[in-house]
N, C-alpha and C positions, 0 to 999 in steps of 0.2 A: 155527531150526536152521541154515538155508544160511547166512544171515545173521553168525550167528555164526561159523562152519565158514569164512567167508572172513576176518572182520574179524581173527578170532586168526589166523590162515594172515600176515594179510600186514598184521599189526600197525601196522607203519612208516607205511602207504600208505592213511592213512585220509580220503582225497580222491576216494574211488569210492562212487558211486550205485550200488546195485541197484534196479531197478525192472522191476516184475511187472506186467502190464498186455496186454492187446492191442495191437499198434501197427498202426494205418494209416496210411499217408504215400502221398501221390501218386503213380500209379506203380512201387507195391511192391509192392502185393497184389493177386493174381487168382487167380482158382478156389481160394480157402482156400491160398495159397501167399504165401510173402513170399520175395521176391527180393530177398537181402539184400546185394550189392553196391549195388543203385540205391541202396536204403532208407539205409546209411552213408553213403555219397557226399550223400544230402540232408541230412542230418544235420548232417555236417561243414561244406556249402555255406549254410546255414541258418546253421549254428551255434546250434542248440538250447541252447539254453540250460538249467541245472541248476543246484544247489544246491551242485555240484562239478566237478573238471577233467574225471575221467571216468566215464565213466556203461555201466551194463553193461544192456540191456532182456535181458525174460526172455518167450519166449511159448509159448505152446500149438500155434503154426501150424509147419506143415509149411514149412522153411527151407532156401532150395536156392540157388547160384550160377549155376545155369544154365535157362532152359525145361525143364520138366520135359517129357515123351514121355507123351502120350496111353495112358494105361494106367487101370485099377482095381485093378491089386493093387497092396496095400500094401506086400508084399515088393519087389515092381519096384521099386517108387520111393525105397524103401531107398539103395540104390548112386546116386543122382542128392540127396540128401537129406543136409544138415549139419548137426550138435551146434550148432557156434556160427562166428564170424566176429565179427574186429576190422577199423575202417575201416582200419589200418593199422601196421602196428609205431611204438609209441606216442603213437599215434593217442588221439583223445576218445571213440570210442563202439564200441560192443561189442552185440551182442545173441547170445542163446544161446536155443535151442529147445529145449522138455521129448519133441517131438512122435518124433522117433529117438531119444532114450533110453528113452521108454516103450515101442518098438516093441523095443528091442535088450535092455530089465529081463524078469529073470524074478519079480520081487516089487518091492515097493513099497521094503525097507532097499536091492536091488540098484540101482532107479533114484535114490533118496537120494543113491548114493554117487558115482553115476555122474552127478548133476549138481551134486557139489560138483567131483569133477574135471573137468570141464567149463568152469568157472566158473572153478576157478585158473586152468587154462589160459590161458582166454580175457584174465583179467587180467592173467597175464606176459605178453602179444601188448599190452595195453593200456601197459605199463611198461617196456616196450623189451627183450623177450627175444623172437627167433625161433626156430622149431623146433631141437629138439636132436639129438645121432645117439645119445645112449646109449639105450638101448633099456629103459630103468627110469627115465628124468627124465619127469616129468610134462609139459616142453614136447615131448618127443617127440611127433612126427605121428601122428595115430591114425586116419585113414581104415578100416581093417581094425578090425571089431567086438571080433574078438579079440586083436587088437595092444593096442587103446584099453583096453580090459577090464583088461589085465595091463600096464601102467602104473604106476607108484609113483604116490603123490597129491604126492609131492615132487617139488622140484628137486634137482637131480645138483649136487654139489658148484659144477663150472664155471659153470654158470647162478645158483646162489646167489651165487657170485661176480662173475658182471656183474652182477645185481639190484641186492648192496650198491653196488658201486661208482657205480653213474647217479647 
């Protein structure tokens, strides 16, 4: 279904990887955390190679940009805690966590949906679109659970328009 749910989404641009897997990489993972700046940057420094330009990983682990704070709750760790991250505005590689969608879904169709827009996102950051300011385009920033929530799964005209254009 996600699979599908992107391929048609972005038809054009059928030179991305999804790939579902656990990743460990040097330096990326500790205490069941993936630190997903190092984890791209190796990535990128490597140059992993794939079956295409760009490559989206998909995991279960708790994905954060920064040291996480010595806590147990799983709400704490919420607000330290990211959906997804690209190495870079049209960068090669992309990974997205199921691990805050599942904490933020009230059912299994809510976290479905919420990791297909996740996943566009992630891929307009992989195809040279940066956040947006309309407040309904799907590159809009969504830090805020209910920002992110109420989101269109689309792009906003202007964004569809630099897509076509690259």
């Amino acid at each position: 279904m996600l699979k599908d749910s992107l391929d048609n989404y972005f038809n054009l641009y059928t030179n991305i990887t999804y790939i579902r897997e656990n990743i460990h990489i040097e330096n990326a993972l500790a205490n069941d955390i993936i630190y997903a700046k190092p984890l791209l940057d190796t990535l990128e420094k490597k140059r992993i190679s794939t079956d295409s330009i760009k490559t989206i990983f998909i995991t279960d682990k708790k994905l954060s940009i920064i040291e996480l704070p010595i806590n147990k709750d799983a709400s704490y760790d919420l607000k330290y805690l990211i959906r997804g991250l690209t190495s870079s505005i049209s960068g090669n590689f992309g990974i997205v966590s199921t691990y805050k969608l599942k904490m933020e879904s009230v059912d299994n169709v809510h976290f479905q949906n919420l990791l297909v827009k996740t996943m566009r996102h992630e891929i307009g950051h992989l195809l040279g679109l940066h956040h947006c300011r309309n407040d309904n385009c799907l590159m809009k920033s969504g830090y805020d659970p209910l920002i992110f929530q109420n989101i269109d799964y689309y792009l906003c005209n202007k964004c569809r328009t630099m897509l076509v254009s690259r």
